[in-house]
C-alpha positions in Angstrom: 10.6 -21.1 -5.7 8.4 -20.3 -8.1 4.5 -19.1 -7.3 1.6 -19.0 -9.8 0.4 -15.3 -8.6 -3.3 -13.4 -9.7 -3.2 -9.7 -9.0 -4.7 -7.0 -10.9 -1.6 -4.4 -11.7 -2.4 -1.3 -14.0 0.3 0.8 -14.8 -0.1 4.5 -16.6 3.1 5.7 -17.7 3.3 9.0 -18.4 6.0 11.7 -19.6 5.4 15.7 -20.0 3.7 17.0 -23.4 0.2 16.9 -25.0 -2.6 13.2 -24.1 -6.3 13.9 -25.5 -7.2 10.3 -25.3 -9.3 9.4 -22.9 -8.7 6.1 -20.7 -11.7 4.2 -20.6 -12.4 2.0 -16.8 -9.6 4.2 -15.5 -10.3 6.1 -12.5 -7.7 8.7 -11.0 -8.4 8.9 -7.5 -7.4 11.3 -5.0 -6.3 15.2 -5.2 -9.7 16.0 -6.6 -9.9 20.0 -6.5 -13.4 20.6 -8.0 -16.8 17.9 -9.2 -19.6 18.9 -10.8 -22.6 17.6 -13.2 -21.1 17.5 -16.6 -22.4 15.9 -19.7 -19.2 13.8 -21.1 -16.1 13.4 -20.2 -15.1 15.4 -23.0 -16.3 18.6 -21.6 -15.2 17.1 -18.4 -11.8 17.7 -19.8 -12.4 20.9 -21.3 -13.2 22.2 -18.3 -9.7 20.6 -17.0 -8.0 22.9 -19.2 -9.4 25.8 -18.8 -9.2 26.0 -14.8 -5.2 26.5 -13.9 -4.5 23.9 -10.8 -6.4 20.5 -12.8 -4.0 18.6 -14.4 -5.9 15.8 -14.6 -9.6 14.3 -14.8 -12.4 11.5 -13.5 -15.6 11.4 -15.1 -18.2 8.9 -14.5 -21.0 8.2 -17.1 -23.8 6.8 -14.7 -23.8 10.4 -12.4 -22.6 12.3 -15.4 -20.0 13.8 -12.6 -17.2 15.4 -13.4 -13.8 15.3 -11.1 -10.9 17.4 -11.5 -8.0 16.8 -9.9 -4.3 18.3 -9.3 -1.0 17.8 -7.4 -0.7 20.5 -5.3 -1.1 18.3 -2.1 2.0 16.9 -3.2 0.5 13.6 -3.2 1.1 11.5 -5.7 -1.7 10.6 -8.6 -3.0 6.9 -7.7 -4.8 4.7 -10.8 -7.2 2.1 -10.5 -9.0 0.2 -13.2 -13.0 1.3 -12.6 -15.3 0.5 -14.7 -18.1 3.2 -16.0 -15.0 6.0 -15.4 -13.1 7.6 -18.0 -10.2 9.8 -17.1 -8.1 11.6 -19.0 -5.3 14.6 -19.1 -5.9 18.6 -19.2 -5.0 20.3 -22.7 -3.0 22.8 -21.8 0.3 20.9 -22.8 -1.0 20.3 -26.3 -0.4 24.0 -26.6 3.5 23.4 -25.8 6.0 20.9 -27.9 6.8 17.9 -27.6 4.8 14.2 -26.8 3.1 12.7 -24.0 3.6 9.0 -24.4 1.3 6.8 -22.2 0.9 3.2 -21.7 -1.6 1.3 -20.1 -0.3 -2.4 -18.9 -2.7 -4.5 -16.9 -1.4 -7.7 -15.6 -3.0 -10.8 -13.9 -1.4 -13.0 -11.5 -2.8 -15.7 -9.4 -1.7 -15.1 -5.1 -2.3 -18.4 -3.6 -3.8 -18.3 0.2 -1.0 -17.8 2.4 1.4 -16.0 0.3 3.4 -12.9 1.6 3.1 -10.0 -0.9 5.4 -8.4 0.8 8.1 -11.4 1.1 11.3 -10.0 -1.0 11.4 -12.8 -2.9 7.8 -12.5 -4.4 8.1 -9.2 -4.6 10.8 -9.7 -6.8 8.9 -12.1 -9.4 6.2 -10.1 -9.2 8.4 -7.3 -10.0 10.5 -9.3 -12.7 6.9 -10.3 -14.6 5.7 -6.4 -14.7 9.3 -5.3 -16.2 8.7 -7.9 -18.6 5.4 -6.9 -19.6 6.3 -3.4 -19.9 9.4 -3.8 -22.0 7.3 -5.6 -24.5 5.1 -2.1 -24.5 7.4 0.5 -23.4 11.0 -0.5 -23.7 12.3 2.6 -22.2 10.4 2.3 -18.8 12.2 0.5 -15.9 9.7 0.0 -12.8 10.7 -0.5 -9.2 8.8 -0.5 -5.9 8.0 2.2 -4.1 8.4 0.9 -0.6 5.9 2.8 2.1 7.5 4.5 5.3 6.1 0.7 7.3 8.6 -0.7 4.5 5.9 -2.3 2.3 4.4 -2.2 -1.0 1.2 -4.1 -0.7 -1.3 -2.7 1.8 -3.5 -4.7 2.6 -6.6 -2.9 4.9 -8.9 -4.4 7.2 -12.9 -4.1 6.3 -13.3 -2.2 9.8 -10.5 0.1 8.9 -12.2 0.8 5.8 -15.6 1.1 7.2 -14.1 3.6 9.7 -12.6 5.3 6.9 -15.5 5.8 4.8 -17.7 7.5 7.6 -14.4 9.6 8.0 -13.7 10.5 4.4 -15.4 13.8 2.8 -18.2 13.3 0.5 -15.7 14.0 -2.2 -14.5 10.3 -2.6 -18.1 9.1 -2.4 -17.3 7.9 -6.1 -14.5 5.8 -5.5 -14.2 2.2 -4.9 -10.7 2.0 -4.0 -9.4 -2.0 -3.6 -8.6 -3.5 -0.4 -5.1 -3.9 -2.0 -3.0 -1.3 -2.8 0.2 -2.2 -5.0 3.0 1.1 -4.9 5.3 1.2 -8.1 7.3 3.9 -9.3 7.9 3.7 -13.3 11.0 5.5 -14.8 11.1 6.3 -18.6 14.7 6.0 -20.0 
């Protein structure tokens, strides 16, 4: 069975060494440690590297806002295309050697109503299509699920469990717009 599928994937595959591009319409989410006004986001990511814990940055043009973020949650980073965000990586790795590689892939696929996302079979063509795109940019990546602890890899949320979480957030993640479906991979370079 074979099912036309439209879903908005964007991957950033990253390895340890030096990034100073910025990603423009990419928005890191979550694990912010510190915001601020700034003026661009490359001073946003100056100030990145020179504060220890940020290992990573959100800056939006329109509030001229800065976001830096960090793992020491232990939470894992979480992309999502945004416009009017750029987001980038501290510079403190450019010091060391070696070569941070990243790719951005961003895939569309038609769901039609109805359609499990989390039925194993379309989870495997969705998953075959992504390893395809990304061995056309990446070759040494492999990808897999990353499966959540109800078993699932899309999450799809209610609108009045996200209205109950956005009274209940901190004002920190005003700035985000975080989709009502969440897609979990885990991408391993080779």
């Amino acid at each position: 069975m074979c099912l036309p599928l439209l879903l908005l994937v964007s991957l950033i595959v990253v390895t340890n060494s030096c990034v100073r591009e910025l990603l423009k319409d990419v928005c890191f989410i979550y694990n912010d440690i510190k915001h601020f006004a700034s003026p661009n986001a490359n001073q946003c990511q100056q100030s990145c590297t020179q504060l220890d814990a940020c290992q990573y940055f959100t800056y939006i043009h329109s509030r001229q806002e800065c976001y830096l973020k960090g793992s020491a949650g232990g939470r894992a980073m979480n992309v999502i295309h945004l416009e009017d965000r750029v987001s980038g990586y501290t510079l403190k790795d450019c010091e060391e050697k070696g070569k941070k590689t990243v790719s951005t892939v961003k895939m569309f696929l038609k769901v039609p109503p109805g359609v499990d996302l989390n039925d194993a079979l379309v989870k495997e063509q969705i998953l075959t299509q992504i390893q395809a795109e990304i061995a056309q940019t990446d070759g040494g990546a492999s990808v897999r699920w990353k499966e959540q602890s109800d078993g699932k890899v899309f999450q799809k949320k209610e609108k009045e469990e996200r209205k109950k979480e956005r009274k209940s957030k901190d004002t920190r993640h005003d700035h985000l717009n975080v989709p009502s479906l969440l897609v979990h991979l885990v991408v391993i370079l080779g």
